[in-house]
N, CA, C, O and CB atoms as a CASP TS submission, in Angstrom:
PFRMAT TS
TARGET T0000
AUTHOR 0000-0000-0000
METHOD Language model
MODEL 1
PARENT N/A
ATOM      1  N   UNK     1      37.223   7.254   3.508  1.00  0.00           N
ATOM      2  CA  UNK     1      36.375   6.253   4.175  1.00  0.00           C
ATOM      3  C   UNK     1      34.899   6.623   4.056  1.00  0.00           C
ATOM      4  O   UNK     1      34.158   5.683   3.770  1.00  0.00           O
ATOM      5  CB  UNK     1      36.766   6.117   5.664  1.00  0.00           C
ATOM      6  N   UNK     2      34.331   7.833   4.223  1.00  0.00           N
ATOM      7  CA  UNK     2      33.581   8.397   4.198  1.00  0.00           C
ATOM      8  C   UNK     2      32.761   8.527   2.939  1.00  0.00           C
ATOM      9  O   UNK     2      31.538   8.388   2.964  1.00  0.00           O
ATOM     10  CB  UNK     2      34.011   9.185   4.650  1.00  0.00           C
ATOM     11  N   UNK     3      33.533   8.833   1.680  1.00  0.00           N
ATOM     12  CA  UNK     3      33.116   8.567  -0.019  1.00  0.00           C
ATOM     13  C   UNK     3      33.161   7.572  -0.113  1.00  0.00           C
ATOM     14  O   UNK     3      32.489   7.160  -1.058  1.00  0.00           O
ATOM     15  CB  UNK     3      33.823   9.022  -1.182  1.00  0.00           C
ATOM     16  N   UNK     4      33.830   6.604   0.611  1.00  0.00           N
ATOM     17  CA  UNK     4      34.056   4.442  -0.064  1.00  0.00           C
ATOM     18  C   UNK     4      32.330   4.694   0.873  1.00  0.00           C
ATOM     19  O   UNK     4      31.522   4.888  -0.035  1.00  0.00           O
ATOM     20  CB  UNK     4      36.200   2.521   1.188  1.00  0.00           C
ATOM     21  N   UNK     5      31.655   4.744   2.103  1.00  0.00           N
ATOM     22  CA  UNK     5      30.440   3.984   2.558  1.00  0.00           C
ATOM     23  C   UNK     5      29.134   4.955   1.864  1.00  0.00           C
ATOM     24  O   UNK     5      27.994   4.499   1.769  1.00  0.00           O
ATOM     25  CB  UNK     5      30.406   3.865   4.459  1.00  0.00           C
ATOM     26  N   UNK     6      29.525   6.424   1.381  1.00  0.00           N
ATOM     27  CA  UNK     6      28.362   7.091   0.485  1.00  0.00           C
ATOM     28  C   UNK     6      28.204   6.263  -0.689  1.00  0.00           C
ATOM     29  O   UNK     6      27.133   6.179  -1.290  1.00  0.00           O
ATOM     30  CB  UNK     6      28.676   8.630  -0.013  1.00  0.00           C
ATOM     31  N   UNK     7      29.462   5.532  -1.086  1.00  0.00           N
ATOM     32  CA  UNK     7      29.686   4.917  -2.625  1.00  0.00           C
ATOM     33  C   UNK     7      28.644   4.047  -2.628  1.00  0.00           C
ATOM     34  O   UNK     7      27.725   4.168  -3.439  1.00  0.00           O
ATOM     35  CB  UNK     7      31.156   4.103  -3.011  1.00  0.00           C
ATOM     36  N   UNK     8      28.692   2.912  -1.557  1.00  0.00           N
ATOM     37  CA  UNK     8      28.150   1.686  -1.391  1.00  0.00           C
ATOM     38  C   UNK     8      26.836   2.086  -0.987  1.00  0.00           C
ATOM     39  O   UNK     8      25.962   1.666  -1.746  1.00  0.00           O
ATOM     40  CB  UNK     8      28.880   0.773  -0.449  1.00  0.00           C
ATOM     41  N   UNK     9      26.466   2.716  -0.099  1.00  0.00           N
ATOM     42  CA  UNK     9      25.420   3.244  -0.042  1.00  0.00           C
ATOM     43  C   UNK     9      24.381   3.806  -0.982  1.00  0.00           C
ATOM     44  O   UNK     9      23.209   3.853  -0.610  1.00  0.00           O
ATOM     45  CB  UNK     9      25.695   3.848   0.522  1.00  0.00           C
ATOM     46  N   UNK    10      24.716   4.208  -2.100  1.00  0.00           N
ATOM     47  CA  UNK    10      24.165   5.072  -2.918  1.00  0.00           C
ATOM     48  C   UNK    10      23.788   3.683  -4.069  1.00  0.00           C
ATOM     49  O   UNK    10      22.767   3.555  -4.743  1.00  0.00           O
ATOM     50  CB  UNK    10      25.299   6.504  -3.396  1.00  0.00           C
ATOM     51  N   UNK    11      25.049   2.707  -3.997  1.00  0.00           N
ATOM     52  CA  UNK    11      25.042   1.644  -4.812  1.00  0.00           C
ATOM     53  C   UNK    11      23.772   0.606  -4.627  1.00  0.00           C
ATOM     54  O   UNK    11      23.069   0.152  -5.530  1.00  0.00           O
ATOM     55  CB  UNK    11      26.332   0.998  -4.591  1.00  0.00           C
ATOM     56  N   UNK    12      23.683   0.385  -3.377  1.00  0.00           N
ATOM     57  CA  UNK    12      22.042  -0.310  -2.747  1.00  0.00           C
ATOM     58  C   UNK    12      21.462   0.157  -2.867  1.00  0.00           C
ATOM     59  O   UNK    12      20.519  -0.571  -3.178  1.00  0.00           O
ATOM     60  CB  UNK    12      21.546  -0.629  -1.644  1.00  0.00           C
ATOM     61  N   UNK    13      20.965   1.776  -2.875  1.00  0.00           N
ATOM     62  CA  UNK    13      20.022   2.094  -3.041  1.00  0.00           C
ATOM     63  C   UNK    13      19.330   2.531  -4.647  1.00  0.00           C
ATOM     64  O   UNK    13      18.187   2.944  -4.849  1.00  0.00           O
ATOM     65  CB  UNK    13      20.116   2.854  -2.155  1.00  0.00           C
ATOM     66  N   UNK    14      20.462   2.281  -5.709  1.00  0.00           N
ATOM     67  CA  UNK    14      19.870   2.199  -6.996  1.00  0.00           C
ATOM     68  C   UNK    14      20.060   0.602  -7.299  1.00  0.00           C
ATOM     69  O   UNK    14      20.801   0.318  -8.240  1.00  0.00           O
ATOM     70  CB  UNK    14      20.614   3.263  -8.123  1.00  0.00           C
ATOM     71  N   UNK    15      19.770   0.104  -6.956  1.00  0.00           N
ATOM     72  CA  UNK    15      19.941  -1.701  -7.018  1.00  0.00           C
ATOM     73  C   UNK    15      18.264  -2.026  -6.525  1.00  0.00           C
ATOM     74  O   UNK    15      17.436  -2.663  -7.176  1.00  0.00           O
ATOM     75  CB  UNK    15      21.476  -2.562  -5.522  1.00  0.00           C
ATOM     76  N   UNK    16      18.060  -1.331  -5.083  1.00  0.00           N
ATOM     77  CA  UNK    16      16.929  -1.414  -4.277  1.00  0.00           C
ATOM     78  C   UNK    16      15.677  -0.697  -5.045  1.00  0.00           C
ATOM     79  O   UNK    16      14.503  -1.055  -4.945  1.00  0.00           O
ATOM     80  CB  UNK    16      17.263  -0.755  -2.870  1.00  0.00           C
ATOM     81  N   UNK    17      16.139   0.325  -5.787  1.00  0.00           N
ATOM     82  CA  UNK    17      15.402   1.178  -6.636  1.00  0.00           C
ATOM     83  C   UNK    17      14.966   0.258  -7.721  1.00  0.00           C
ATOM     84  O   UNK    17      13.830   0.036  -8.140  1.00  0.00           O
ATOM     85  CB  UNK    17      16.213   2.410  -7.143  1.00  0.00           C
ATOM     86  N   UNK    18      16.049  -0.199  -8.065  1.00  0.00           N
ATOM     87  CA  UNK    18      16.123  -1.237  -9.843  1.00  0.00           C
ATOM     88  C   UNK    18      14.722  -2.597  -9.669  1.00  0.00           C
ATOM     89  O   UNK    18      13.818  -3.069 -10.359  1.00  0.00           O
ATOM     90  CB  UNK    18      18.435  -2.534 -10.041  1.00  0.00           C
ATOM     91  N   UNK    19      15.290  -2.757  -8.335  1.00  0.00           N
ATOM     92  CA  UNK    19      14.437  -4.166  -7.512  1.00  0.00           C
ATOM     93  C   UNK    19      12.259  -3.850  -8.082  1.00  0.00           C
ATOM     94  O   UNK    19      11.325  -4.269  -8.767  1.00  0.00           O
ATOM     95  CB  UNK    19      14.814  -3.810  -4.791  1.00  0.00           C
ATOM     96  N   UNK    20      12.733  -2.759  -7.035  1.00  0.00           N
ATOM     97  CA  UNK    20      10.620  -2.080  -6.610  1.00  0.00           C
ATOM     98  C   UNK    20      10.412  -1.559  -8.311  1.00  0.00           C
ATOM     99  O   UNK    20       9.316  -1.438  -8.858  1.00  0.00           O
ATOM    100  CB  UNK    20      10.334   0.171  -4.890  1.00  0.00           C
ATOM    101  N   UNK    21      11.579  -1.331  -8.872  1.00  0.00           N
ATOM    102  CA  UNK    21      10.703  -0.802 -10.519  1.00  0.00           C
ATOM    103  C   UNK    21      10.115  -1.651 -11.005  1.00  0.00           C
ATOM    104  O   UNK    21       9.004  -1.489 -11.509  1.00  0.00           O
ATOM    105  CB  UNK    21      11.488  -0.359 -11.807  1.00  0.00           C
ATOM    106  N   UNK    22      10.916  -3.074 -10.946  1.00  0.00           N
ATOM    107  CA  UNK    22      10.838  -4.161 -12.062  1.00  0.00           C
ATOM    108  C   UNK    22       9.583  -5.129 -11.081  1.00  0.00           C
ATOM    109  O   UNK    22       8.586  -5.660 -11.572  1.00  0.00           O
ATOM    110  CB  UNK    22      12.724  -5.117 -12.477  1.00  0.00           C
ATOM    111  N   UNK    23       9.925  -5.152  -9.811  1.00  0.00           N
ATOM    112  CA  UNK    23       8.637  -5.340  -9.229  1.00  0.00           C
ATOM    113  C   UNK    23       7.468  -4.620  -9.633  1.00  0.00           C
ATOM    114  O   UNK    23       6.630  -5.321 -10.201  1.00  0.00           O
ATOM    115  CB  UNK    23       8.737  -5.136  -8.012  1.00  0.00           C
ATOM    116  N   UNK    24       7.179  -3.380  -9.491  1.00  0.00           N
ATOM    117  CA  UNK    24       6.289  -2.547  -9.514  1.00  0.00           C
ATOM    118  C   UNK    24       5.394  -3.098 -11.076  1.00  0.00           C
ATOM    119  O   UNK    24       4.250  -3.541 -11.183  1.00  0.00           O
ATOM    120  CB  UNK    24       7.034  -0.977  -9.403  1.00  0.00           C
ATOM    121  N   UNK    25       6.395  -2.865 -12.087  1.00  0.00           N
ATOM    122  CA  UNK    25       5.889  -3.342 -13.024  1.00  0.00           C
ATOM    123  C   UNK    25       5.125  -4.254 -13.313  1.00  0.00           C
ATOM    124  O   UNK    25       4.353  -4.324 -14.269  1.00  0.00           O
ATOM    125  CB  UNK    25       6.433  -3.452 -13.456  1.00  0.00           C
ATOM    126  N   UNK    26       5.365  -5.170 -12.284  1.00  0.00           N
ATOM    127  CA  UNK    26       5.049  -6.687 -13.112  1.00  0.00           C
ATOM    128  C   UNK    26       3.903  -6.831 -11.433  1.00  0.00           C
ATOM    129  O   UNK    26       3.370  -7.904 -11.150  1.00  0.00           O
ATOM    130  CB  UNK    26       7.042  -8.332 -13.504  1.00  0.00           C
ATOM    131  N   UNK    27       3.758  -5.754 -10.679  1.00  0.00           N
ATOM    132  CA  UNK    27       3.026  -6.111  -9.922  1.00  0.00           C
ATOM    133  C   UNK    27       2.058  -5.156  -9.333  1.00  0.00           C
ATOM    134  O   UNK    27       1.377  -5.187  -8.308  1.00  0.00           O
ATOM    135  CB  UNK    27       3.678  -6.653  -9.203  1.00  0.00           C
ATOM    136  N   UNK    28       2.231  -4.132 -10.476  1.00  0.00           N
ATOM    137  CA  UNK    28       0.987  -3.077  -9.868  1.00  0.00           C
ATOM    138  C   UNK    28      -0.601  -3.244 -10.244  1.00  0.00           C
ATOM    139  O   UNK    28      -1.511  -2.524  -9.833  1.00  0.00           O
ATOM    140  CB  UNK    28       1.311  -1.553 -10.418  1.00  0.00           C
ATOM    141  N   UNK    29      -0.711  -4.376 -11.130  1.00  0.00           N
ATOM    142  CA  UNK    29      -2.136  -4.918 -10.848  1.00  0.00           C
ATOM    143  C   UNK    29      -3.130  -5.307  -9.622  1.00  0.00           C
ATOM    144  O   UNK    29      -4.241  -4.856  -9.345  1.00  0.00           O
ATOM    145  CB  UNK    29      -2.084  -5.870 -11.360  1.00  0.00           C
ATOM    146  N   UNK    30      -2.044  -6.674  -8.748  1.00  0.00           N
ATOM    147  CA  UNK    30      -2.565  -7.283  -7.939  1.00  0.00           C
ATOM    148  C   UNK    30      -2.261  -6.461  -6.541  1.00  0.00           C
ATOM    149  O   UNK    30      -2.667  -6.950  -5.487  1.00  0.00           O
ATOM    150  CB  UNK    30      -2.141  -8.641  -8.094  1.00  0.00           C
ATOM    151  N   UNK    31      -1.668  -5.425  -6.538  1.00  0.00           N
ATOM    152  CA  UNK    31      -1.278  -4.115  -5.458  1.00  0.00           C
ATOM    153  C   UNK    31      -2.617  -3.452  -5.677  1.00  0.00           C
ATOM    154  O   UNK    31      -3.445  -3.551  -4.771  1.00  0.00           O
ATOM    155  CB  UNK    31       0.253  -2.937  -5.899  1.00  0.00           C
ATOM    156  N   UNK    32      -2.974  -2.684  -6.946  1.00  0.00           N
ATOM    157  CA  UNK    32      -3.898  -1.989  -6.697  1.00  0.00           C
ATOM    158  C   UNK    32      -5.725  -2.472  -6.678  1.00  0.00           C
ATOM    159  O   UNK    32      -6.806  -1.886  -6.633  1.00  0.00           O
ATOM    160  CB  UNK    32      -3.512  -1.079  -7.565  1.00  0.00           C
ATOM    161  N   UNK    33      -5.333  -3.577  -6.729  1.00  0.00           N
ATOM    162  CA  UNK    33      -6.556  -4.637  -6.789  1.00  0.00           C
ATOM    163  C   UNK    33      -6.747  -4.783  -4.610  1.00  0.00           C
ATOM    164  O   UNK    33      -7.485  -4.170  -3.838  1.00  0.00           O
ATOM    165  CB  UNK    33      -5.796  -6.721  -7.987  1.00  0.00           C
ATOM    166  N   UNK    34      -5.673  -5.888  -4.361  1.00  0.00           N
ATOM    167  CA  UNK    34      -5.663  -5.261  -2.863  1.00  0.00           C
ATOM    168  C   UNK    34      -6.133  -3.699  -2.100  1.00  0.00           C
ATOM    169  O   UNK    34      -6.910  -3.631  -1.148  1.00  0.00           O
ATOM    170  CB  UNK    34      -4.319  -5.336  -2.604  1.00  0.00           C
ATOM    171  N   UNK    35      -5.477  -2.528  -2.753  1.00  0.00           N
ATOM    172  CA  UNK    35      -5.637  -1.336  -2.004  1.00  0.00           C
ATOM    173  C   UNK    35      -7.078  -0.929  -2.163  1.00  0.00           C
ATOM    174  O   UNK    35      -7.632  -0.255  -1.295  1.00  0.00           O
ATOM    175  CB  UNK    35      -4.661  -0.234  -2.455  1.00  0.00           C
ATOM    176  N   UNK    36      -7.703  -1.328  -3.268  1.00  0.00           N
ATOM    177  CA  UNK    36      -9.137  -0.476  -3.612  1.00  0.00           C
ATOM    178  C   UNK    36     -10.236  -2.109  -2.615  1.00  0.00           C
ATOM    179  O   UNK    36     -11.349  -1.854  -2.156  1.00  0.00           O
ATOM    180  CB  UNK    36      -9.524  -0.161  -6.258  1.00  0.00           C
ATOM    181  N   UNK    37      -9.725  -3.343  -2.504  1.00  0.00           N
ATOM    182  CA  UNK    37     -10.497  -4.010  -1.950  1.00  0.00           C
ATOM    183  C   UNK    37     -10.707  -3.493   0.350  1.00  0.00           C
ATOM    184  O   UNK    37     -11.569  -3.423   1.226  1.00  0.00           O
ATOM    185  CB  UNK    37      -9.762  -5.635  -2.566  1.00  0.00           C
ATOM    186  N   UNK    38      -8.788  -3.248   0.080  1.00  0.00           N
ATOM    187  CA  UNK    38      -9.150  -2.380   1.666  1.00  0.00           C
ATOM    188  C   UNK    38      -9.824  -1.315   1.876  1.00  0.00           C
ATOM    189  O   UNK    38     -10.411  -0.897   2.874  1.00  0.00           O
ATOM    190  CB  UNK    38      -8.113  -1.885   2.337  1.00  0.00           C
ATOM    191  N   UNK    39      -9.636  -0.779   0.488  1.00  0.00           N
ATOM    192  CA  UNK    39     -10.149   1.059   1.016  1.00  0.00           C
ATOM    193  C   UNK    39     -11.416   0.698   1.146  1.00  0.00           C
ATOM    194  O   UNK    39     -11.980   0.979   2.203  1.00  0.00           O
ATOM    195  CB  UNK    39     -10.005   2.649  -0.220  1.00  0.00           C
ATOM    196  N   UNK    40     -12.256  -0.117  -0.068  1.00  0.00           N
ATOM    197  CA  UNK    40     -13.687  -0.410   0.185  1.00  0.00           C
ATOM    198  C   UNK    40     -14.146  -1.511   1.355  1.00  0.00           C
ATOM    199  O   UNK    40     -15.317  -1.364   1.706  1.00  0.00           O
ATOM    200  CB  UNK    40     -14.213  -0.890  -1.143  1.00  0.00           C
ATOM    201  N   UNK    41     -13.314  -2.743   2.110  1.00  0.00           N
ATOM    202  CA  UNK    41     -13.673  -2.932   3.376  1.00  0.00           C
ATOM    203  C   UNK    41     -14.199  -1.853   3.964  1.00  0.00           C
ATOM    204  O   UNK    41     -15.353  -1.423   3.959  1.00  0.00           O
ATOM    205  CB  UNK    41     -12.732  -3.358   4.061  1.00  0.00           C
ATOM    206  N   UNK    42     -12.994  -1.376   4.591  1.00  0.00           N
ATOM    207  CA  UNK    42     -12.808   0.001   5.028  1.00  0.00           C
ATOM    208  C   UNK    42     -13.979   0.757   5.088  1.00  0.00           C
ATOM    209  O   UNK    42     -14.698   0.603   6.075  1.00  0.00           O
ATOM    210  CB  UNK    42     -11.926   0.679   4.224  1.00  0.00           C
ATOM    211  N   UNK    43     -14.387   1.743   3.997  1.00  0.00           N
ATOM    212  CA  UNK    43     -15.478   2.197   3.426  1.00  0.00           C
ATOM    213  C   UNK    43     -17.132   2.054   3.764  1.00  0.00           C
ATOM    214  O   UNK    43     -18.140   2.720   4.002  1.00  0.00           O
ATOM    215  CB  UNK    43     -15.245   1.766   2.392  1.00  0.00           C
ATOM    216  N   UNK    44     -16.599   0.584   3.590  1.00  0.00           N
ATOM    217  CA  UNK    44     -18.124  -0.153   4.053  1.00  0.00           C
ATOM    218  C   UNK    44     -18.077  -0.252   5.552  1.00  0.00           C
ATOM    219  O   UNK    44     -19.199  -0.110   6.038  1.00  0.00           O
ATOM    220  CB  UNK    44     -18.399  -1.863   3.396  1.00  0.00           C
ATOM    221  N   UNK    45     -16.957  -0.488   6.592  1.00  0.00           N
ATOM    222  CA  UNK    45     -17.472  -0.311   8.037  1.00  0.00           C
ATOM    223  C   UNK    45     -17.384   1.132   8.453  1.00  0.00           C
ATOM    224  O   UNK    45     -17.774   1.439   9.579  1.00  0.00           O
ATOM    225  CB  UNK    45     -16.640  -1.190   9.076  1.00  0.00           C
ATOM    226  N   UNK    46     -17.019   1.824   7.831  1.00  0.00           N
ATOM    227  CA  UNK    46     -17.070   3.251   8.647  1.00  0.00           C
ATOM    228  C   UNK    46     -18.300   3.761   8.004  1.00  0.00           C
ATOM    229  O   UNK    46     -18.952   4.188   8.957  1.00  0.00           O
ATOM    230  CB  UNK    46     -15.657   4.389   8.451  1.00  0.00           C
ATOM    231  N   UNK    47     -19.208   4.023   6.574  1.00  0.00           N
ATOM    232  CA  UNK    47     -19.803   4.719   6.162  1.00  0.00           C
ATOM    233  C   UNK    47     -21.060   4.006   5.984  1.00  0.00           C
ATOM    234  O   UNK    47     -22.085   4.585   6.346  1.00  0.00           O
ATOM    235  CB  UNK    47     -19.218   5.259   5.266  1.00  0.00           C
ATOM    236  N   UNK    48     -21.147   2.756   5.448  1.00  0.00           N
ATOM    237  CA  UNK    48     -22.440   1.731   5.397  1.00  0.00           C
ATOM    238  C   UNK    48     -22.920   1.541   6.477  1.00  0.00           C
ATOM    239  O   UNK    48     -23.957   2.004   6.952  1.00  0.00           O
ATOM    240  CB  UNK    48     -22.265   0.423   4.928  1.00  0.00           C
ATOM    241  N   UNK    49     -21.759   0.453   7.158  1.00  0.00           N
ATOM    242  CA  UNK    49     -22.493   0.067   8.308  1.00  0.00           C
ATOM    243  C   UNK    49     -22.900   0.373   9.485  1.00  0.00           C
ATOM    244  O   UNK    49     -23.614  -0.374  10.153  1.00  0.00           O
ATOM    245  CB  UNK    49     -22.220  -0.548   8.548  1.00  0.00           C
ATOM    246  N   UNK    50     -22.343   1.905  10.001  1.00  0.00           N
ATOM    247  CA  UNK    50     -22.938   2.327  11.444  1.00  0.00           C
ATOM    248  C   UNK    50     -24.273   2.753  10.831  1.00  0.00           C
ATOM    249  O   UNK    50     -25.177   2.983  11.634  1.00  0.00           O
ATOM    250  CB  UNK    50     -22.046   3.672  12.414  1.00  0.00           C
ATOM    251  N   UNK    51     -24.556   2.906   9.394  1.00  0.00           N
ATOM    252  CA  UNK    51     -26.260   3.652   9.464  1.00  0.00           C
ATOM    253  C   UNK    51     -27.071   2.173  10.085  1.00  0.00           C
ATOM    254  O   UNK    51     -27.703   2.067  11.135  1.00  0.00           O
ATOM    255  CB  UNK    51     -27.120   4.293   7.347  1.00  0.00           C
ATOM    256  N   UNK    52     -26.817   1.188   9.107  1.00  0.00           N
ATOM    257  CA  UNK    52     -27.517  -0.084   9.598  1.00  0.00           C
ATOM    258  C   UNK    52     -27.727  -0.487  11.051  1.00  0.00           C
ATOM    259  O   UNK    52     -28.759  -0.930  11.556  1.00  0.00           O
ATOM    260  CB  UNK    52     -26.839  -1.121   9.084  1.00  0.00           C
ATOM    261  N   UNK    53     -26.721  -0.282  11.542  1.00  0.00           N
ATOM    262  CA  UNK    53     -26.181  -0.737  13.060  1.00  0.00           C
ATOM    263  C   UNK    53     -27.016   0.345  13.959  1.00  0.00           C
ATOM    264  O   UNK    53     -27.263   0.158  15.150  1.00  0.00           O
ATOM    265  CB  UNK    53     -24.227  -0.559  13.316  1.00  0.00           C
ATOM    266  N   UNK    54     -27.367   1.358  13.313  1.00  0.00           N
ATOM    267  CA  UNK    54     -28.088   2.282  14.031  1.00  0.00           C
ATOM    268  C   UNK    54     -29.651   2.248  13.655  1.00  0.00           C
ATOM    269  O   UNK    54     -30.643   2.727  14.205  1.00  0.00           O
ATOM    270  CB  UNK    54     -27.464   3.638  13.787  1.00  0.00           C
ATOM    271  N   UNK    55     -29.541   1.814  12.994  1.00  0.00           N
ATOM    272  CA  UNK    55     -31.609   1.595  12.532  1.00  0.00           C
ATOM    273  C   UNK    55     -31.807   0.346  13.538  1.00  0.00           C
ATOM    274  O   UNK    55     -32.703   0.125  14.352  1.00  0.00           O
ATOM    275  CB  UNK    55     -32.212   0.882  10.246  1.00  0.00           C
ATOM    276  N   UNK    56     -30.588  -0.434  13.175  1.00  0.00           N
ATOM    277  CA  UNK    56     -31.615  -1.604  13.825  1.00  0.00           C
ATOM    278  C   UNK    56     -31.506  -1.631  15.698  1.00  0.00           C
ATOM    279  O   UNK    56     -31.877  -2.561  16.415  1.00  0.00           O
ATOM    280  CB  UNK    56     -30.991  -3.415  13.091  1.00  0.00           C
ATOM    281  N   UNK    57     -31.045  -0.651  16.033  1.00  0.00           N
ATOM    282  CA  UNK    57     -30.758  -0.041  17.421  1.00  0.00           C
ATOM    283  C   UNK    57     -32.048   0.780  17.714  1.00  0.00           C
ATOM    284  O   UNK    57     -32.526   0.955  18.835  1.00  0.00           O
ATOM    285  CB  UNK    57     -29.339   0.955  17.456  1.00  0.00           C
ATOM    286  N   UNK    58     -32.502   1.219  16.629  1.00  0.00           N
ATOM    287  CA  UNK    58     -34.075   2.571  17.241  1.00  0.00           C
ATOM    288  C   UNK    58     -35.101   1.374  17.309  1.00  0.00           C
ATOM    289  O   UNK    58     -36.046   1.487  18.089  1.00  0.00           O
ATOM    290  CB  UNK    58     -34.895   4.290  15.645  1.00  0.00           C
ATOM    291  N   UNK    59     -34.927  -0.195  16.254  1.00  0.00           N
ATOM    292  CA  UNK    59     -36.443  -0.570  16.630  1.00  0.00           C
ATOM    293  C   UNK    59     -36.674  -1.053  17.958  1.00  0.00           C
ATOM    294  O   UNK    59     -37.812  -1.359  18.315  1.00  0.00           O
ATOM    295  CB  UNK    59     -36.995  -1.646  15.749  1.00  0.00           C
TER
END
């Protein structure tokens, strides 16, 4: 019982594997296009903008 649910188990998870490859492939453009547009949001409110936010606070 125990080898029949590792069986099936092991079976989804190279199916699930098969899935994100063939995804991955055909979609790691518009993934890493997204991640570098958050990191640079990102980027820009933690490192740009408190200098700004702070100049225009001293006048």
């Amino acid at each position: 019982m125990l080898f029949f649910f590792f069986i099936i188990a092991l079976t989804i998870s190279i199916l699930l594997a098969m899935v994100l490859f063939a995804a991955l492939r055909v979609l790691w453009k518009p993934i890493l296009i997204v991640i570098l547009v958050l990191w640079a949001i990102g980027y820009y409110k933690h490192e740009i903008a408190p200098h700004y936010h702070n100049a225009a606070t001293e006048l």
